[in-house]
N, C-alpha and C positions, 0 to 999 in steps of 0.2 A: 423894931426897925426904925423908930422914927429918932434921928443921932444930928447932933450939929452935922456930919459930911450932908445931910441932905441940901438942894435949895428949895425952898420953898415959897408959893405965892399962894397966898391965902382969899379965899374968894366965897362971900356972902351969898347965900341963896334963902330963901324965906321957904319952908316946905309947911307941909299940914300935921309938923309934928313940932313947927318950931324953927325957929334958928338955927341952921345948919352950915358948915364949912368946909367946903370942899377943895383937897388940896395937891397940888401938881407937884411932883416931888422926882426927884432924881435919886436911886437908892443904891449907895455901893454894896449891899448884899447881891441885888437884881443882876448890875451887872457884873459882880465875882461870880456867880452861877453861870452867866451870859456867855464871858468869856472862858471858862470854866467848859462849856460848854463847844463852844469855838475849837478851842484848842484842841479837846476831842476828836473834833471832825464833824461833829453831829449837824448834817445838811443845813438844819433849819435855823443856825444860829452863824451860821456861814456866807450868807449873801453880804458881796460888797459892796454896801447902799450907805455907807457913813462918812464918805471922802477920807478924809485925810486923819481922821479917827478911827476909820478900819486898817489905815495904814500904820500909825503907832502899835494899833493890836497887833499886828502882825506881828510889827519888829520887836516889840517889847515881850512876848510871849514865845515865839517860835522856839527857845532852847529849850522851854518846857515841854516839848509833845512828849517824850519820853519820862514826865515824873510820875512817881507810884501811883499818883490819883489817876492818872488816864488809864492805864490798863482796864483798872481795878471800875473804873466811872463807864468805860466802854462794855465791860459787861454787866454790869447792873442793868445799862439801857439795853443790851438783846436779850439778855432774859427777861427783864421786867417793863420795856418798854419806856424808858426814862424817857422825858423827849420833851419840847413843846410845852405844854401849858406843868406837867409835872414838875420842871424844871423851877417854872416859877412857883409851884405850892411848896416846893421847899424854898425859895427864896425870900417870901414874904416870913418864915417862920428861922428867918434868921435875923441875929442879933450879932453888930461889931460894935465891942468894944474892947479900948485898951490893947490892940492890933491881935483882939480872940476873938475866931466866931462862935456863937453858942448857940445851939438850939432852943426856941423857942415855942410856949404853945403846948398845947397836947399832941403828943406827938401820934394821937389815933383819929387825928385830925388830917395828917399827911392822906393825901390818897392812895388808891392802890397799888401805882405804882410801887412806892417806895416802903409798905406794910414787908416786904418780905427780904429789904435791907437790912442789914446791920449797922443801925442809923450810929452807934457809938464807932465806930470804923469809921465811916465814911467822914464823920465830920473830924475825926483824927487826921484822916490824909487833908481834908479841906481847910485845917489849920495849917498842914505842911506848906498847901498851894500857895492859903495865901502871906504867910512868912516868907517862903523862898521866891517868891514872882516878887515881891516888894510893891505887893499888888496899891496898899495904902498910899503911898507913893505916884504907883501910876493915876491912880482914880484922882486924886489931889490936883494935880499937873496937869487934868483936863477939866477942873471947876469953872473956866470963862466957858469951854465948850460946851458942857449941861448948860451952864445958865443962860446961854445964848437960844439953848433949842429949847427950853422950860418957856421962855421968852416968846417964840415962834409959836407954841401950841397955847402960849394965853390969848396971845393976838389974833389968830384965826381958829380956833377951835372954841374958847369958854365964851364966847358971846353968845353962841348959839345952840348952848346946853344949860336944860334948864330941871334942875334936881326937882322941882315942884310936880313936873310932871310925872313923873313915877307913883308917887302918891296918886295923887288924882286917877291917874288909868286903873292901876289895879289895883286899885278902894281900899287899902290897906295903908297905916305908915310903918316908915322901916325904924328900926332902933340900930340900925347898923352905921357906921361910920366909913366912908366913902375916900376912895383915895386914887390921885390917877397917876400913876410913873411911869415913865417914859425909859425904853428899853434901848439904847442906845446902841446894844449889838444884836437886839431882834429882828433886824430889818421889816422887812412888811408884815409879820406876826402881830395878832393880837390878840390877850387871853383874859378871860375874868376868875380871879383867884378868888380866895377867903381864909378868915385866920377867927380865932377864938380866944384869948389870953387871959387867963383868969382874975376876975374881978372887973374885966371891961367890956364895952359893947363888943358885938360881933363885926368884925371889918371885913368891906370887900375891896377888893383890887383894880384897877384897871389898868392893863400893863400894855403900853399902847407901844408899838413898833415907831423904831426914826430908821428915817432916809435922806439925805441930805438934798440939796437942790429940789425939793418939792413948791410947788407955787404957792399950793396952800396945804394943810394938815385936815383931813376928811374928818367930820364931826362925827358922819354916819357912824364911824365907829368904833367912836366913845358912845354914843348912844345904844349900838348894837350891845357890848362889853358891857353897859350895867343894867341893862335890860335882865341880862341874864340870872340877875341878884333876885330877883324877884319871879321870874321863868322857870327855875331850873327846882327851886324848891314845892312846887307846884306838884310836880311829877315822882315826890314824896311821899302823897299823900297814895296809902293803899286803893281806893276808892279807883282815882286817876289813873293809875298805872294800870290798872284791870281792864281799864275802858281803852287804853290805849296802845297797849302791847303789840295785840293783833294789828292794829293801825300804824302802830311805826316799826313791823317786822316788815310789812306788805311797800313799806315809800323806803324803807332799807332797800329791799329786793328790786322794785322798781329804776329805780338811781344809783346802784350802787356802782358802777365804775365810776361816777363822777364824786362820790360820798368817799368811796378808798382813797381818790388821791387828795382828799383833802383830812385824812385819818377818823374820818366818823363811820368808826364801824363798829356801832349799835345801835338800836332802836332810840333809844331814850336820846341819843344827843340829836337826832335828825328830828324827834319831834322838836326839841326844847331849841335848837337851830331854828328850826322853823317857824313857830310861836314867835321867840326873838326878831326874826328878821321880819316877819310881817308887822310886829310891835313898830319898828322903825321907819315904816312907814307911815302908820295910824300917825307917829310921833312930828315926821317931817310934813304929813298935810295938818296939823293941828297950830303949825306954827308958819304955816304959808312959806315952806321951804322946798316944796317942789318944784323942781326944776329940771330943762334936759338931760343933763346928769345924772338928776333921779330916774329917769326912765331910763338910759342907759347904765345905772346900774342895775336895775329890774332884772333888765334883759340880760346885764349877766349873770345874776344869780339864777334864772329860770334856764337859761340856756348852756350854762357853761360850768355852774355849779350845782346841777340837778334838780332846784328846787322848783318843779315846774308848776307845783300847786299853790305858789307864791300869791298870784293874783287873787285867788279865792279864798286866802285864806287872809286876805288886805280886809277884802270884802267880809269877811265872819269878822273880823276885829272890828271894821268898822259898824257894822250894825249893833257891837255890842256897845258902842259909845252913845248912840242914842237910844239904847233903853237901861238906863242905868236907874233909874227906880226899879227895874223890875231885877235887876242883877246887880247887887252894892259891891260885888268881886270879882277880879276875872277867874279867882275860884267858883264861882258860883257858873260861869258860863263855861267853866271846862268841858261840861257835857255838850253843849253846841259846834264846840271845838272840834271834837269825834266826830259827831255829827255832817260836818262838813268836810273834813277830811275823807270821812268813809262816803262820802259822796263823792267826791274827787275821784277817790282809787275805783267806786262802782262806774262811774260814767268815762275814765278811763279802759276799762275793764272792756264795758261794750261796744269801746269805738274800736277797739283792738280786733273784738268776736266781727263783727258787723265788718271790718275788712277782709278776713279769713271767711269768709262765706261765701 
């Protein structure tokens, strides 16, 4: 994925593994999937939040609703659920060159989604799309526009993201290679990917949503999106998942109208959501970045997006920051994690019985 069409701003950070570079990239695969997508129909790639760049999409695409790939692309998403963050794990695992795309990657690295594609098809018609749209062209003829909005997320976003921390929290270094791009037709979506390529580190994603006229570009969450690099693999380990199944069947069931409409509907992502976003707070008081804001967004994740065990679970992150001789990983304190969670759903439990009485 990484090709001269990208721009790129290259940015030093010192971690506990080394010298590291993290870099802000605009990727014409992201957004040929993006609009790819768009054109489709598909909800979440449809909001008009990019001014006068959702307006080119429009006009520059609209004769394609009807080419072979949409039919053929709209059912793959209702049987298999294309959508959203799937969208981008095939995107990162593409390659333009020479106006070919070609798959990248092991391709049993795709997630489930797309295991039950006929991935030689699909990227047949996705050569057609992007030949006939004269897609290289349009991506070309908006390079001041990425690098204007590349521009915007270094200036209020990379100040106050700092890769060192990741290391330090959960007592591990990464060997992965870090990378943040900017989804110009994701509107307010934001998804953490990964890719594997043989013979190189393992790369994660962060594929941050743009909207235009924003005052400033929320740090939260770039912070939230790589948290998950390190979160998500957690709940891997056989061990973890046994202790936790019951535990995030029970905050499924609890929340779940607020959990469906925002498509997390299994246990494992509502745990590793929620480790994540209490992560982010540990993250914002550790660097004296709380603010009313911050509590207003608290209060809509507890309130609006189900996560009502937010606070308590701020609280188990944070105690585990000062006893870090006794626990070198947040694998290590995984069991406290349960621990407090099934604390949560019991004392939830009984304030529910104790009204019914």
């Amino acid at each position: 994925m990484k090709r001269r069409n990208f721009i790129l701003f290259l940015f030093a950070f010192v971690s506990m593994a080394g010298q590291a570079q993290l870099k802000v990239e605009v990727s014409e695969a992201v957004e040929l999937m993006s609009i790819l997508s768009r054109t489709a129909g598909f909800e979440e790639y449809s909001k008009d939040l990019a001014g006068q760049y959702t307006k080119d999409t429009e006009e520059w695409f609209a004769a394609y609703r009807e080419h072979p790939i949409i039919p053929y692309y709209k059912e793959i998403r209702a049987k298999y659920g294309i959508g959203y963050e799937r969208v981008m794990n095939m995107a990162v695992h593409l390659e333009i060159a020479k106006g070919k795309v070609k798959l990248i990657g092991n391709r049993a690295e795709l997630n489930e989604g797309w295991q039950n594609v006929n991935l030689d098809e699909f990227i047949a018609l996705l050569n057609k799309f992007y030949s006939n749209t004269h897609f290289h062209k349009f991506f070309e003829q908006h390079s001041a526009f990425y690098d204007e909005g590349v521009k915007e997320y270094e200036k209020n976003v990379m100040s106050m993201f700092h890769q060192d921390w990741y290391n330090r929290f959960y007592g591990m270094d990464s060997s992965e290679l870090f990378h943040v791009i900017i989804g110009f037709t994701y509107g307010d979506n934001n998804n953490s990917v990964h890719r594997q390529l043989e013979g190189k580190p393992r790369e994660s994603f962060a594929i941050m949503g743009y909207w235009i006229n924003r005052t400033s570009w929320d740090a939260t969450l770039l912070i939230h999106e790589f948290n998950h690099s390190f979160v998500n693999p957690l709940l891997d380990d056989a061990a973890n998942r046994a202790m936790m199944e019951k535990i995030g069947t029970k905050m499924l069931q609890f929340a779940q109208p607020a959990m469906e409409r925002q498509d997390y509907n299994n246990w494992e992502i509502v745990i590793n959501e929620s480790i994540v976003r209490a992560a982010v707070y540990v993250y914002l008081k550790d660097y004296n970045l709380v603010s009313r804001g911050t509590v207003y967004f608290m209060l809509e994740e507890v309130w609006h997006k189900g996560f009502q065990w937010i606070p308590e679970l701020v609280g188990c992150l944070r105690d585990y920051t000062i006893q870090r001789e006794k626990y070198k990983t947040l694998n290590d304190y995984y069991p406290e994690i349960a621990k407090c969670l099934t604390q949560y759903l019991n004392n939830e439990g009984n304030r529910l019985q104790n009204a019914l009485r």
